[in-house]
N, C-alpha and C positions, 0 to 999 in steps of 0.2 A: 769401386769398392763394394764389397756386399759383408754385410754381416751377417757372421755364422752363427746363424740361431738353428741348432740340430733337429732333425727331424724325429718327433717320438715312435717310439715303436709299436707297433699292432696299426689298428685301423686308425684315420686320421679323427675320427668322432670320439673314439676311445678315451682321448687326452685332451686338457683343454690346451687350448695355442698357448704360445710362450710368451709370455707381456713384457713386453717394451715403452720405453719412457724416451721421448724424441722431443725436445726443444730444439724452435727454429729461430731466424731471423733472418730479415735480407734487408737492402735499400740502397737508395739511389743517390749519388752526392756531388751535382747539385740533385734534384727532382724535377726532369727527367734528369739524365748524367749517366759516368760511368756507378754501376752496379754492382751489388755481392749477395749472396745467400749462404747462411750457415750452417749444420745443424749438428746436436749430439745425439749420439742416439746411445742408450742403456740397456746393459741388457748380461745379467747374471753375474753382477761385479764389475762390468769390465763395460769403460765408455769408450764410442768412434767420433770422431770429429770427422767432418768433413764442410768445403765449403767450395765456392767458384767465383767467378767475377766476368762480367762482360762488357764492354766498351759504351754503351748504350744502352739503357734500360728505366723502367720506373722503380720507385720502392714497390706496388703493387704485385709489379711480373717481378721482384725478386725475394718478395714474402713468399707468393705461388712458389715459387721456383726451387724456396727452402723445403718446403714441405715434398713437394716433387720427390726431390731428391735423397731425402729421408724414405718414402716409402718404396723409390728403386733402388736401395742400398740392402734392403729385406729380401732375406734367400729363401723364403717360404710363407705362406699367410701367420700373422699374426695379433694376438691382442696388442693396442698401439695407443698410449695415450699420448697423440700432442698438444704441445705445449705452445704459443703463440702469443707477439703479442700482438697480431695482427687481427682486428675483428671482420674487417675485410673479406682474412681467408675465411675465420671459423663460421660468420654468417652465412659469405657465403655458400661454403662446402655444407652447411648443415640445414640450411634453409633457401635460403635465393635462389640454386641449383636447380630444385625443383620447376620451379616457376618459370625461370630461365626455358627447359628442355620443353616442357610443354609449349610454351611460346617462341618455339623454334630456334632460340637465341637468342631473343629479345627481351628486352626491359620490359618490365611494366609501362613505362613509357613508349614502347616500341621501338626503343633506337637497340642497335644491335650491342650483345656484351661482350664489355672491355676485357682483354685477355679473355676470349673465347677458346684460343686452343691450348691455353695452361688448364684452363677450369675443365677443361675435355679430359685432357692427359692426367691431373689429380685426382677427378670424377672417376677413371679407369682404375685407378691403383687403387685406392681407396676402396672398390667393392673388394680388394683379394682379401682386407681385412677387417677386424671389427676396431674401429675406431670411434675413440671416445675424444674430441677435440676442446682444449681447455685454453679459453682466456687468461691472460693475466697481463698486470702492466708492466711496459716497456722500461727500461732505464730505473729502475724503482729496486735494484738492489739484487735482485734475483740472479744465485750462482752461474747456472746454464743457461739465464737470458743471456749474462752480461757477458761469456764463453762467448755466445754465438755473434752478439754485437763484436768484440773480439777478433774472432774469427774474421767474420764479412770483414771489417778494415782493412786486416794484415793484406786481404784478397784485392781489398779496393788497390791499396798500397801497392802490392805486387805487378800489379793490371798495369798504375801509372808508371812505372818502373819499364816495362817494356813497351808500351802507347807512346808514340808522340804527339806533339800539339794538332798535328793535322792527324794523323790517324785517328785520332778520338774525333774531333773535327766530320771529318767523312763520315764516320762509324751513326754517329748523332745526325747528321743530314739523310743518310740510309735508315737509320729507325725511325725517323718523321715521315719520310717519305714510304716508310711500308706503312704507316698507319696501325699498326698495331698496339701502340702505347696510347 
């Protein structure tokens, strides 16, 4: 799905980017567990939902995974405020990132970083636009948080609807065993 945010006319410095308002959410149920990520994204009146679900995952990889998928839903660079209630991502997209790439991948501690190739793939999207990332709390009442918690469920839901006990089962013994969670 990509949202059609138009392209202005004359040169692209002429005009400023078109601002978009994206609230995410994702998580994992148990943690680790089957997964979901949500997000809304706004833009000239008119909101997109979208969300996913996967058989195995952390709430971490599917915080990352909301945002992800918010900013590969955008058909051109744009002003983008998101909205999170994960500080996870917004620290680390806004700060930790840094520290991360200069240390090759590494912690400050030196051990390598967890969800390396979400933090890669967000890192990427995120230079297309100018992003302004905004904390706020989870479960606390908030319209397009509670949308997107929402959302991720119906997805959790739909997931366990076509998973059986052992395909999740397997699914879970393969994301332990890749080591990526």
């Amino acid at each position: 799905m990509s949202v059609p945010v138009p392209q202005p006319a004359g040169e692209p410095s002429e005009k400023p980017l078109p601002r978009v308002q994206v609230h995410t959410d994702g998580g994992a149920a148990p943690n680790p567990g089957i997964g979901a990520w949500a997000a809304v994204l706004q833009y000239g009146g008119h909101a997109w939902e979208i969300s996913g679900a996967v058989p195995a995952t952390t709430n971490n990889r599917m915080e990352l995974q909301a945002a992800i998928q918010a900013l590969r839903a955008l058909n051109r660079p744009c002003a983008v405020e998101i909205h999170t209630d994960s500080d996870y991502v917004r620290q680390g997209i806004t700060s930790w990132i840094h520290g991360w790439k200069r240390n090759g991948w590494r912690t400050s501690a030196k051990e390598p970083v967890k969800n390396r190739d979400l933090w890669v793939e967000l890192d990427e999207l995120a230079t297309r636009h100018h992003i302004e990332w905004r904390w706020l709390k989870g479960h606390a009442g908030h319209r397009w948080n509670e949308r997107c918690d929402e959302l991720a469920t119906t997805a959790i839901d739909r997931l366990r609807r076509t998973h059986g006990p052992s395909q999740l089962r397997e699914a879970m013994a393969e994301f332990k065993r890749s080591g990526i969670g």
